[in-house]
C-alpha positions as CSV (number, residue, x, y, z in Angstrom):
1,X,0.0,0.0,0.0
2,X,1.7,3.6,-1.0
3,X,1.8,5.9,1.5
4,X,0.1,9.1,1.3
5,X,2.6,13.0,1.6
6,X,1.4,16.1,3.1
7,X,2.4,19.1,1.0
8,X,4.4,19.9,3.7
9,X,5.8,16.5,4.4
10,X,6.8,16.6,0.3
11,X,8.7,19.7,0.7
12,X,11.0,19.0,3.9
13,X,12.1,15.7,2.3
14,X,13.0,17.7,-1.4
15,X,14.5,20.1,0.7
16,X,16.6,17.6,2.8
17,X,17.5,16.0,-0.1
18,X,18.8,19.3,-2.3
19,X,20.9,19.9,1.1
20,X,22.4,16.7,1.0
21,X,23.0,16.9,-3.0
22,X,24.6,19.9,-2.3
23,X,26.8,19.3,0.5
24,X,28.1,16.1,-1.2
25,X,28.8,18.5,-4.0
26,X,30.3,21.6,-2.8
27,X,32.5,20.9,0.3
28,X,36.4,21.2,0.7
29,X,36.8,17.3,-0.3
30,X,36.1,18.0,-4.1
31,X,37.5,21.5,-3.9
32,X,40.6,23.6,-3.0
33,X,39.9,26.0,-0.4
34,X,39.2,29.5,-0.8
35,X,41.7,31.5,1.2
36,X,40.9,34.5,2.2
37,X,39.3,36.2,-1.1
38,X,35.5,35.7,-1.0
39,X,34.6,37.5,-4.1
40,X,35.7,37.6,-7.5
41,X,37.6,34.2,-7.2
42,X,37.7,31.0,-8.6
43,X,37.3,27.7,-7.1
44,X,39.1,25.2,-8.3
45,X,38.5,21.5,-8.0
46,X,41.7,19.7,-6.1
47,X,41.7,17.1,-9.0
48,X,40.5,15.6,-12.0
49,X,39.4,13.1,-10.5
50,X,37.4,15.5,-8.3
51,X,36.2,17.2,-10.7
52,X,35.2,13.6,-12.1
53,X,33.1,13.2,-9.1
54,X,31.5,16.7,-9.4
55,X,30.5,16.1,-12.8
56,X,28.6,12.7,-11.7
57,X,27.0,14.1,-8.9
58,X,25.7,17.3,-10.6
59,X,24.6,14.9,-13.3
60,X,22.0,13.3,-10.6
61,X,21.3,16.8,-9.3
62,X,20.4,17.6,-13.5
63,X,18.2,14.2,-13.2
64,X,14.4,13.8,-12.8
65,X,13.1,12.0,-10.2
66,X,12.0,8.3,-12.2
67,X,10.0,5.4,-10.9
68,X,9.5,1.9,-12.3
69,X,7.4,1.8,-15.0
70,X,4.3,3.7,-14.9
71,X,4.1,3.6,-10.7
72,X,3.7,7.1,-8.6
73,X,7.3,8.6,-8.5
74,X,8.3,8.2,-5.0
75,X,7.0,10.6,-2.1
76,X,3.7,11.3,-4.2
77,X,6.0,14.2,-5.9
78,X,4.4,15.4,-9.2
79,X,5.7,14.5,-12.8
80,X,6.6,17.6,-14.5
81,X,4.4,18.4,-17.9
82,X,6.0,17.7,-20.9
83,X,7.9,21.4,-21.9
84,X,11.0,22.8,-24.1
85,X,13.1,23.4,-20.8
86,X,15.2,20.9,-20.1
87,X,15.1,21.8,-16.1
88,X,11.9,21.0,-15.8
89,X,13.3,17.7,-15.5
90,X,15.4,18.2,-12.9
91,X,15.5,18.9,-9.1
92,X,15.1,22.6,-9.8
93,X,11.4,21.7,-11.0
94,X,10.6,20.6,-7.1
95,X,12.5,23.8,-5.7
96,X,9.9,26.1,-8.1
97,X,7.2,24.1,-6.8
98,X,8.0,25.3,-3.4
99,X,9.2,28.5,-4.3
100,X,5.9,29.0,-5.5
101,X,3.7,27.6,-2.8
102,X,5.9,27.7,0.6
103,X,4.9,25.6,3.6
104,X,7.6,25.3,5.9
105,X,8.6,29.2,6.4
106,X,7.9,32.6,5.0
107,X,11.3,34.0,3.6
108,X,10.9,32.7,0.1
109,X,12.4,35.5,-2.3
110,X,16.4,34.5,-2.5
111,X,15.9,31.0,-3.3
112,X,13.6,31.7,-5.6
113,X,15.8,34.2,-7.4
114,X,19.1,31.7,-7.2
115,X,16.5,29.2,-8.4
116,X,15.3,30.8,-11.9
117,X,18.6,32.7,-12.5
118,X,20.7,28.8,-12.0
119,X,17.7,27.3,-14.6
120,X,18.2,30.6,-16.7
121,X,21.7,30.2,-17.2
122,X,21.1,25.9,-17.7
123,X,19.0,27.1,-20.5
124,X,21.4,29.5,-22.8
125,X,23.1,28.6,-25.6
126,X,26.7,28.5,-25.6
127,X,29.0,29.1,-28.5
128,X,31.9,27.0,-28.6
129,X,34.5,27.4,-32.2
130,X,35.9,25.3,-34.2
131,X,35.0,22.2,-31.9
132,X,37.1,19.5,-33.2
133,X,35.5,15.6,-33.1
134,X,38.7,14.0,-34.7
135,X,37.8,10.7,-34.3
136,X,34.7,11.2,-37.1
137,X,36.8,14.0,-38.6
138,X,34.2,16.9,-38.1
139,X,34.8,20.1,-37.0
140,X,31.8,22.8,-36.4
141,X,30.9,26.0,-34.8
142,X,29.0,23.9,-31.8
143,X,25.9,25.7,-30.2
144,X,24.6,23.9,-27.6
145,X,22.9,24.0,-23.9
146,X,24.7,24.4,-21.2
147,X,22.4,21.5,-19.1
148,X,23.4,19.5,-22.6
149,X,27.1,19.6,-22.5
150,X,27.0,19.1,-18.5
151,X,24.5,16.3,-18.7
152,X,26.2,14.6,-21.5
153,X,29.9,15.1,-19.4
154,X,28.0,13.7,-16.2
155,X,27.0,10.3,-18.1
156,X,30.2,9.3,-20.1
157,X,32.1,10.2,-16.5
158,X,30.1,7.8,-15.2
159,X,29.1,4.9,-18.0
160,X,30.9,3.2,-21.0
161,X,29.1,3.1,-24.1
162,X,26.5,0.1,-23.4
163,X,24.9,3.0,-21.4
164,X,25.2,5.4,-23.6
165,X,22.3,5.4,-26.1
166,X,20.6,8.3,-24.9
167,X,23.5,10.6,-25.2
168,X,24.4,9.1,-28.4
169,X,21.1,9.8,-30.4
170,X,20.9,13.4,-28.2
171,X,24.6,14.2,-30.1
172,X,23.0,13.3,-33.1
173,X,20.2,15.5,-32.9
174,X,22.6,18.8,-31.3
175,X,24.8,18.2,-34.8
176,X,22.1,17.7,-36.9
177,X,20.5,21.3,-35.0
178,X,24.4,22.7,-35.9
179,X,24.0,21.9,-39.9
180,X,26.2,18.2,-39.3
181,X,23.9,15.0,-40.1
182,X,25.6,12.0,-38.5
183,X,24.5,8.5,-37.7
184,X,24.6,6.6,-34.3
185,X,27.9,4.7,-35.1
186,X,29.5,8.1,-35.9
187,X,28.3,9.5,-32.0
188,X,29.5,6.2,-30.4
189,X,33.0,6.9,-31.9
190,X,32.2,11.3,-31.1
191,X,31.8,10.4,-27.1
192,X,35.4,10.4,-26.2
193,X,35.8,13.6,-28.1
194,X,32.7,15.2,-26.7
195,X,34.4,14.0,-23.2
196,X,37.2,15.6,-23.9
197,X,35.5,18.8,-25.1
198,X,32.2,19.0,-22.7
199,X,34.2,17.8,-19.6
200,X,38.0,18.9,-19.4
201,X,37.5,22.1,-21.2
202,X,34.0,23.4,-20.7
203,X,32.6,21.9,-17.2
204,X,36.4,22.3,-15.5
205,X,35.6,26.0,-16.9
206,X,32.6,25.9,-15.6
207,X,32.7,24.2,-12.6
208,X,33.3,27.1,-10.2
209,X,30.3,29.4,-11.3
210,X,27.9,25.9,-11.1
211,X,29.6,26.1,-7.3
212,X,28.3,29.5,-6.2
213,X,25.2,28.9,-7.7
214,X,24.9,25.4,-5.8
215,X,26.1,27.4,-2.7
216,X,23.7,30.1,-3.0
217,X,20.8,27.8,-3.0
218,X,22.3,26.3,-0.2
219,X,22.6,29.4,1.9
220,X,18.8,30.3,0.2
221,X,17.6,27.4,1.7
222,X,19.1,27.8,5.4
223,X,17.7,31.7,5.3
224,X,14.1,29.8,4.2
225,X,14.5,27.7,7.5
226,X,16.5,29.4,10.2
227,X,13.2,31.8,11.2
228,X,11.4,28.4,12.0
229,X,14.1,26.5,13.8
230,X,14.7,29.3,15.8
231,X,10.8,29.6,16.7
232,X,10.3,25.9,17.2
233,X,13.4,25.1,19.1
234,X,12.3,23.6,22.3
235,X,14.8,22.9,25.1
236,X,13.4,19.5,27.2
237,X,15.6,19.1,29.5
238,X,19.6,19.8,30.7
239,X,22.8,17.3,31.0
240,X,26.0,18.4,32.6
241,X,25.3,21.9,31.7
242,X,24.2,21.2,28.0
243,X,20.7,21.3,26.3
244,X,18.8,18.9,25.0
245,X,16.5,20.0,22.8
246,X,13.4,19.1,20.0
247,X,11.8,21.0,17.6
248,X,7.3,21.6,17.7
249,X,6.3,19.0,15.2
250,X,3.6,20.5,12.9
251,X,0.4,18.9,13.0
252,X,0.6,18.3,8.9
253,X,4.7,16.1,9.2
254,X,3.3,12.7,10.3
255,X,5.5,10.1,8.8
256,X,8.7,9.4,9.7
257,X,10.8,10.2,7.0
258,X,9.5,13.0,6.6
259,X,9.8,14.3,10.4
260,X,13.7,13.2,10.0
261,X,13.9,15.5,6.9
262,X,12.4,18.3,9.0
263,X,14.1,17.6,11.8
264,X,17.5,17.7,10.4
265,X,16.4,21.0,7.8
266,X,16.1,22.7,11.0
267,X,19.1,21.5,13.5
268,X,21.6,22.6,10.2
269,X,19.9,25.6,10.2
270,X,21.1,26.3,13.4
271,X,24.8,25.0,13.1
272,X,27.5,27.2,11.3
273,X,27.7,26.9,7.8
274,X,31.1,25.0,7.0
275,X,31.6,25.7,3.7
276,X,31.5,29.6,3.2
277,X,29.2,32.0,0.5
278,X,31.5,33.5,-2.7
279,X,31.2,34.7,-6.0
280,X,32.9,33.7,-8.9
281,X,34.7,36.5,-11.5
282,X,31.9,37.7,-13.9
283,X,34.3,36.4,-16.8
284,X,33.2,32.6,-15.7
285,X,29.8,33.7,-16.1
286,X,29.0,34.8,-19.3
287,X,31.8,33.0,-21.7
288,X,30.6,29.1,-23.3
């Protein structure tokens, strides 16, 4: 038997899962520290191999949420109509959702602006010359997505080409949009190349701009919550001079899961943030 979400239920578990997406993402593991310039920098992933790992995860982060079949997606969440933009199939679709109709606090505005200017910039079309595929000898003037070249980079990080159908026929179709008509056997042989092009030049390029806008949501989402943990924090009882605390349960969070979600939303909210805010030189933003 399914079990039934509250609205409100819905949101703290999205919620607690973009923060755990994020920090698994954006933390001092995958890249170099910041020193002490907080804007106008660059940060720079420790390794390729970290950078590797940042591509994969973003790549789930760029995902939709699937089920088996035709069966409810899980948590009762909605399935996005079909639509032209590409992150409407992606986590960013559930964070509008709230950003739209908020349950859990009040403070919606900056996560709704990080929210539509990160899908915004997902959705342009960057100009990369003379992009050279030398392994099916064609060279073009590439326009593409950005959520494109970082999706594709995501999935050959991650699979070898018995997994890589989609992306094949989706190359296809970007060169055929670009004026170059190629079969599948040619985008098979392209992959490498497109690695090599979408993931060492573009995404490593790239990579500290997606950062701050990962961050920003991240710091979005703790301003959304900190009001209500700090208005629902209950102390219960004392230890050796330290508090033990709860937070008031709404009456709407029933389930379990979803109470742990809430729970945890709120006692991070509270905690120091351990990876700090920055922005990224305007020249990362704008170029590819």
């Amino acid at each position: 038997m399914a079990t039934t979400y509250t609205r409100i239920e819905q949101e703290a578990i999205v919620l607690g899962a973009v923060m755990g997406m994020i920090d698994e993402m954006v933390n001092h593991a995958i890249f170099c520290p910041l020193g002490e310039q907080r804007s106008d920098t660059n940060l720079l992933p420790k390794t390729s191999e970290t950078l590797r790992q940042f591509s994969t995860l973003l790549r789930d982060f760029l995902s939709p949420v699937t089920a088996r079949g035709k069966d409810a997606l899980p948590f009762g969440l909605d399935r996005p109509e079909d639509g032209n933009k590409a992150t409407e199939f992606t986590t960013l679709f559930y964070l509008r959702q709230i950003c739209g109709s908020p349950l859990i606090g009040t403070e919606i505005a900056p996560l709704e602006s990080v929210v539509r200017d990160f899908a915004d910039w997902l959705e342009e079309i960057a100009f990369i010359p003379r992009v050279w595929l030398s392994n099916i000898e064609v060279e073009v003037d590439l326009r593409i997505k950005r959520i494109d070249f970082i999706r594709m980079s995501g999935d050959i990080g991650k699979h070898n080409f018995l997994r890589l159908r989609g992306q094949a026929n989706r190359l296809c179709a970007i060169l055929l949009e670009n004026g170059i008509t190629i079969d599948e056997s040619d985008a098979y042989l392209a992959l490498p190349d497109c690695w090599d092009w979408f993931h060492t030049h573009l995404l490593a390029f790239h990579a500290s701009n997606i950062a701050e806008y990962l961050n920003n949501i991240r710091y979005a989402i703790r301003a959304y919550i900190e009001p209500v943990a700090k208005a629902r924090y209950r102390i219960t009882d004392s230890v050796e001079g330290l508090d033990l605390y709860t937070f008031e349960r709404p009456d709407q969070i029933m389930n379990k899961f979803a109470w742990a979600q809430y729970f945890e939303l709120l006692q991070g909210s509270l905690r120091e943030p351990y990876f700090p805010q920055f922005s990224v030189s305007r020249s990362f933003k704008s170029q590819f």
